[in-house]
N, C-alpha and C positions, 0 to 999 in steps of 0.2 A: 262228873267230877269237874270242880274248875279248871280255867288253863290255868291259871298259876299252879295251882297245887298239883297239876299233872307235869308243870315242865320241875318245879323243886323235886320231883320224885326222882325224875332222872337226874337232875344235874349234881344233887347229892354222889353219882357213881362218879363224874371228875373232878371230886375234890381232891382225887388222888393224884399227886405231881405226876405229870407226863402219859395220862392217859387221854386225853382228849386228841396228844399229837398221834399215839400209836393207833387212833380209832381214825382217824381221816386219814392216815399212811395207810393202814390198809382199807382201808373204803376203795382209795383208790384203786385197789389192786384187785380185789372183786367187781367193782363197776367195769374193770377191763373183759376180766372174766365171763361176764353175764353179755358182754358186744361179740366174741370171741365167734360164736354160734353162726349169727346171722349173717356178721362180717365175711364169714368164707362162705356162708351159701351164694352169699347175694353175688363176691367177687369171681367167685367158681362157673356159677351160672352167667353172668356178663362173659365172662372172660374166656369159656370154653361151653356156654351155651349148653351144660349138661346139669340136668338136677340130681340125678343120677351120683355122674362123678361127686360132687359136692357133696352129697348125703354121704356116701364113702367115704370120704375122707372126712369128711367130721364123726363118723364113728367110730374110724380108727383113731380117731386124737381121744377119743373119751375115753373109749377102751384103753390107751396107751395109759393115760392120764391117771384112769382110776384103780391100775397096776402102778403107776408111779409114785403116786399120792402117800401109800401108807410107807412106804421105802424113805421118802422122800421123810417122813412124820418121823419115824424109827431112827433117822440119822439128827433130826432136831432133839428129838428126847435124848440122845447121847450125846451131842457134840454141842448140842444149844442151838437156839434161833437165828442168831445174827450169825455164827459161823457156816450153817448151813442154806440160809435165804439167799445170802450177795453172791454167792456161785452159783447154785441155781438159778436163780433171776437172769446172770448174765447168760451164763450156757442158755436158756431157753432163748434168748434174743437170735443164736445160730439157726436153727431152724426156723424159726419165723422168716428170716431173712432169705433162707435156700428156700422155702416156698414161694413168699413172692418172685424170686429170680426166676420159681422153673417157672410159675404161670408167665411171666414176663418175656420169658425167651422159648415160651413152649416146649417144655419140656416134659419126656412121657407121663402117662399116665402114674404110673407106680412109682418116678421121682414124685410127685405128690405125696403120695401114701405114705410114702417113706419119711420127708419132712414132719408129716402129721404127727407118725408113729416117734419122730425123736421127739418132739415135744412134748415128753412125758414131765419135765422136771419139775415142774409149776409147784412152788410151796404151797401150802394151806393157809392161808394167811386169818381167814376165818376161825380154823383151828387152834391158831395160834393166840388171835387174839381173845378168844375165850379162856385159852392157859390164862393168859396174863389177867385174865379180872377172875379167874380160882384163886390166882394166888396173893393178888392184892387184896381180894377178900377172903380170905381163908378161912374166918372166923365167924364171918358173915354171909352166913345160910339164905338171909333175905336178900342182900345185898347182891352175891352170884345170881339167883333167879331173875332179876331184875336186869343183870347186865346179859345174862341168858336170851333173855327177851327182847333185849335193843340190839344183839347181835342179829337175832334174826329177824326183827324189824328193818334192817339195815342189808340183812341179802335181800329181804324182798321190795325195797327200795332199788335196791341196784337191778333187780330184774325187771321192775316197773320200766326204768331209767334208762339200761344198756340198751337192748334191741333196739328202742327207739333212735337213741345217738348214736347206734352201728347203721339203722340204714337210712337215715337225715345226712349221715357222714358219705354215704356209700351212693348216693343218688344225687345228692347235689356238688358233688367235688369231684369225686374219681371213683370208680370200683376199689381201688386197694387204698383208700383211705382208712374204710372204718377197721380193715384189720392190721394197720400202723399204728392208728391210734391207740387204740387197744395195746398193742404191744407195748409204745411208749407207756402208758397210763401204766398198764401191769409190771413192769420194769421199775418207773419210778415209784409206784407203789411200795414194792417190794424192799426196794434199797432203802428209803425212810422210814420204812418199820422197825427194818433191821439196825438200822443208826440210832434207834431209842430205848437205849441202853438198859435208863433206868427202871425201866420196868419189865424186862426181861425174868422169866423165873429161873430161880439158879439153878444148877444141876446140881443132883444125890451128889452126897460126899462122894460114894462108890464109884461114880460115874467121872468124876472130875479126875480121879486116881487113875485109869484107866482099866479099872475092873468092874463087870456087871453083878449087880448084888445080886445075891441068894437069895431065894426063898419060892415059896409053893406059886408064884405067879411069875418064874422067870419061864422067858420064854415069848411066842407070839401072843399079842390081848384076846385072840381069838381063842385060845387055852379057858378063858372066863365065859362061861354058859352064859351070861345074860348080855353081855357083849353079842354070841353069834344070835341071840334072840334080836338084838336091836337092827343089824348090820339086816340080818333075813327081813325086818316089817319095814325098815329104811328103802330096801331092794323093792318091796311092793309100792310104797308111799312115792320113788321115783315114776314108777310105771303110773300111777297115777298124774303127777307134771306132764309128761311125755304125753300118755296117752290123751288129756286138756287140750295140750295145746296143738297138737295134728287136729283134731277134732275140731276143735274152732274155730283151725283155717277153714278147714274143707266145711263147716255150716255155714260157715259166712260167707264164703264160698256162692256154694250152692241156692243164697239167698242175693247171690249177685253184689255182696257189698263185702267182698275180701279186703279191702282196706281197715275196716270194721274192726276186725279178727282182735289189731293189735290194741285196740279199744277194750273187748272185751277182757283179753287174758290181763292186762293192764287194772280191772278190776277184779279177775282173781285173785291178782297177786297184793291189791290194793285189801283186798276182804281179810287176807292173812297177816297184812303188815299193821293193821290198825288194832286187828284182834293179839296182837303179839304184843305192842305197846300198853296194851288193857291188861292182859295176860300177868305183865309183870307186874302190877300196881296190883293184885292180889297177892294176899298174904299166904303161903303154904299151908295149910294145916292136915294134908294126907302124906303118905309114904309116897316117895317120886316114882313108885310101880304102879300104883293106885293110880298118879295123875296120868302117868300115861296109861294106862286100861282107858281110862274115862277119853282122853283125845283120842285115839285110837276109834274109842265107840262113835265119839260124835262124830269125826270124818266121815266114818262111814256112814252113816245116816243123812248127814247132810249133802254129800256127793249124788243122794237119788234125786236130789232137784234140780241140777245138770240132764240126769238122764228124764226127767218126766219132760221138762221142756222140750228135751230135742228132739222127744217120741210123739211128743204132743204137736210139734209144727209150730212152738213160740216165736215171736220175734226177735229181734237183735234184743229187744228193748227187756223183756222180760227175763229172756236167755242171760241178758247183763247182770240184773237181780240174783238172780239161780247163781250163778258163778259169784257175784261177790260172797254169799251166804256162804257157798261151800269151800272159799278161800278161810273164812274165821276159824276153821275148825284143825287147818295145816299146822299154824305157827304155836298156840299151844303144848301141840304135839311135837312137834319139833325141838323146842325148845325145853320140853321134859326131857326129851330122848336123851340129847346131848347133856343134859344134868346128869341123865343116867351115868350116860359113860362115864362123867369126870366121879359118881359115885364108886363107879364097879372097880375101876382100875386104878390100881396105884401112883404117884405121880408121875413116876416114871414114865408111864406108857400115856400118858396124855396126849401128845401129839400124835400117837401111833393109832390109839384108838380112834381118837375123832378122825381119821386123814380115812379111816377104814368103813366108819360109817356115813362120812362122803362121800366115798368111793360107792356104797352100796347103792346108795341116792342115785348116783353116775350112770351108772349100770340099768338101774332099773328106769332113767329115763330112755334111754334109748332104744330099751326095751319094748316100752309105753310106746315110744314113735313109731317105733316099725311094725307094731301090732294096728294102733292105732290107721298110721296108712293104708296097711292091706285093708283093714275093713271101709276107711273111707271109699275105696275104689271101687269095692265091690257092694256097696250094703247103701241103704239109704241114708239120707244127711240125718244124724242125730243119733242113730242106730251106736256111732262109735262111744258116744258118752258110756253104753254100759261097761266100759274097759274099764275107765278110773272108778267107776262105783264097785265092780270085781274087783279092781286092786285096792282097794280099801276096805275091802270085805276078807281076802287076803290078807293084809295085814292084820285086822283083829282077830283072823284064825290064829295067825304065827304067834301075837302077844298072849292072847290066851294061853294057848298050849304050852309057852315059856314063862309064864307068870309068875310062876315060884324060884325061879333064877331072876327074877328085877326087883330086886331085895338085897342093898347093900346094907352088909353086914359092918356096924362099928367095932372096932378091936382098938386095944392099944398100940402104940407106938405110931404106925401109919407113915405118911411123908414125912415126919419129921424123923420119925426113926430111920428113916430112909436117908434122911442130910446127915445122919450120923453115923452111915455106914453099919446100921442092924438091919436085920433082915426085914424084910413089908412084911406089914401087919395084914386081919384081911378085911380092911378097906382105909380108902386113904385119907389125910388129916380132915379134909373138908367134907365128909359126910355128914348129912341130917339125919338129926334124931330121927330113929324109926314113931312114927306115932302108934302104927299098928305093923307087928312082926306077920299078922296075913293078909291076904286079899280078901 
């Protein structure tokens, strides 16, 4: 496809007043997010000399984080976005700050843990801004896929992007550089997302009243079967990140060129971010079950070219190949998924849902890492790759077996009958025509 004709596709989605400011407010708040990581290994490990401690306490922030997240999503569906972002945003600024103090003044171990553990509050911002391009295009089936696509083009830009500028920050300035910066960047992020107003999606009549509407989907999103179908292959698809990227430290490692590493996953995540931007310049024409069964499949298939390399003793140079391939297969997949949700679940639960299938992401990366290490230490360099091709052989068990729940159903009334205080339909205003009611 030409450039022109490939940058008109996208620039068609900011013809909408005030989406281009709400897409760089929070860019910035996920490129914080995607620094957050490495920034406290790197300062942890300078600063108290333990890798150990470090991996701790970034497990506990994730775990905190990805019990936060959907809470945090559940009070934006209720009280709106901007009401809820600008106090979280600030409150998380309190704990950033009691953490660098205890590293600063050495303080125990478990003051660590503890700061890690409150910085649970961290908005979605991801989430959010997916609400906001359902609902500016509401009508426009093409138009959300498209913005679906650049959202996650756009996390994998920032994971290209962060780690790099966390330990560029963290190595040439100071150890608690890269996680200031961070914190500024996610802060200010936060607060100018939240200051743009005009795109903000409004709340249910019901909700604005102070009462929660009625109907067969009140309750937590997890109540909707295809919901805990997504959040469960989400959970695997994490283990697979996770498990990547331990893995190709320790081959790189092991090949004596650990600087490498961040070269390599840097084309992972490049393999996903290019195939995401392609992704959305296709035209739908299956049921959003359907497309995701097919990503699902092809992850899984193209993940065994990670593991033949690293079983086989390839190079960096070949190894890079194998990863970028199996990066094209993520963001597809991803980017159905989260169609799913805003399919399955009423508007209401929008930010609840997606905050819960990030959450799953969360979980299953750290999952992936800790699996991933033990085998690194004990097992031959490359041996680890068979995690992320397991975990994605995992995930197309789970979708399978839930297949007949990732099928939104169109009814009438839906979110709009929702802004009018009737009861949700069962499913909400922005669903795609089914092409085929089976798999």
């Amino acid at each position: 496809m030409p450039a022109r004709a490939f940058l008109t596709s996208y620039r068609r989605l900011f013809s909408a007043p005030g989406a281009a400011a709400f897409t760089l407010a929070g860019l910035l708040g996920r490129l914080a997010l995607s620094m957050n990581g490495v920034a406290l290994v790197v300062l942890l490990s300078e600063r108290r000399g333990s890798y150990g401690l470090a991996g701790a306490v970034s497990a506990v922030g994730l775990v905190a984080g990805a019990v936060g997240m959907p809470l945090i999503g559940r009070l934006v569906d209720r009280y709106g976005q901007a009401r809820v972002t600008v106090p979280a945003a600030l409150y998380n600024t309190v704990p950033l700050t009691g953490l660098l103090l205890c590293v600063r003044l050495g303080a125990p171990d478990w003051a660590l843990l503890l700061c890690s553990a409150a910085g649970s509050a961290a908005p979605n911002l991801g989430g959010m801004a997916r609400s906001r391009w359902a609902h500016l295009y509401r009508d426009d089936p093409a138009a959300r896929h498209l913005a679906n696509s650049l959202e996650q083009a756009l996390d994998e830009l920032c994971f290209m992007a962060g780690p790099v500028l966390a330990m560029l920050l963290c190595t040439t300035l100071a150890p608690e550089a890269g996680l200031i910066t961070a914190g500024t960047l996610g802060t200010t992020g936060a607060l100018l997302f939240a200051a743009q107003r005009r795109t903000e999606p409004p709340l249910p009549a019901a909700a604005t009243h102070g009462r929660e509407p009625a109907g067969p989907r009140h309750g937590s999103p997890l109540r909707v079967p295809g919901l805990r179908v997504l959040v469960l292959t989400f959970l695997a698809t994490g283990m697979v990140f996770g498990a990547t990227e331990i893995t190709t430290v320790a081959y790189a490692d092991a090949l004596g060129h650990k600087a490498s590493a961040g070269l390599l996953l840097a084309l992972f995540a490049g393999g996903s971010c290019v195939a995401g931007l392609l992704f959305g310049l296709l035209t739908p024409r299956r049921a959003p079950g359907t497309r995701f069964l097919l990503g699902v499949t092809a992850m899984a298939s193209v993940l065994l070219l990670p593991l033949a390399a690293g079983l086989g003793g390839a190079g960096l140079g070949l190894l890079g190949v194998a990863l970028f391939a199996a990066g094209t297969a993520t963001a597809p997949t991803m980017v159905t998924g989260m169609t799913l949700v805003q399919e399955l679940l009423p508007r209401r639960q929008f930010n609840e849902g997606m905050a819960m299938a990030v959450s799953g992401i969360v979980v299953g990366i750290s999952a992936g890492a800790a699996l991933a290490g033990t085998v690194a230490e004990r097992a031959a360099p490359g041996t680890g790759y068979a995690l992320p091709a397991a975990a994605a052989g995992l995930a197309l068990l789970i979708a399978l077996a839930g297949r007949r729940h990732l099928t939104a159903r169109p009814a009438r009334g839906g979110a709009r009958g929702e802004a009018l205080g009737e009861a949700p339909s069962e499913a909400p205003e922005n669903a795609e025509p089914i092409v085929s009611p089976t798999l």
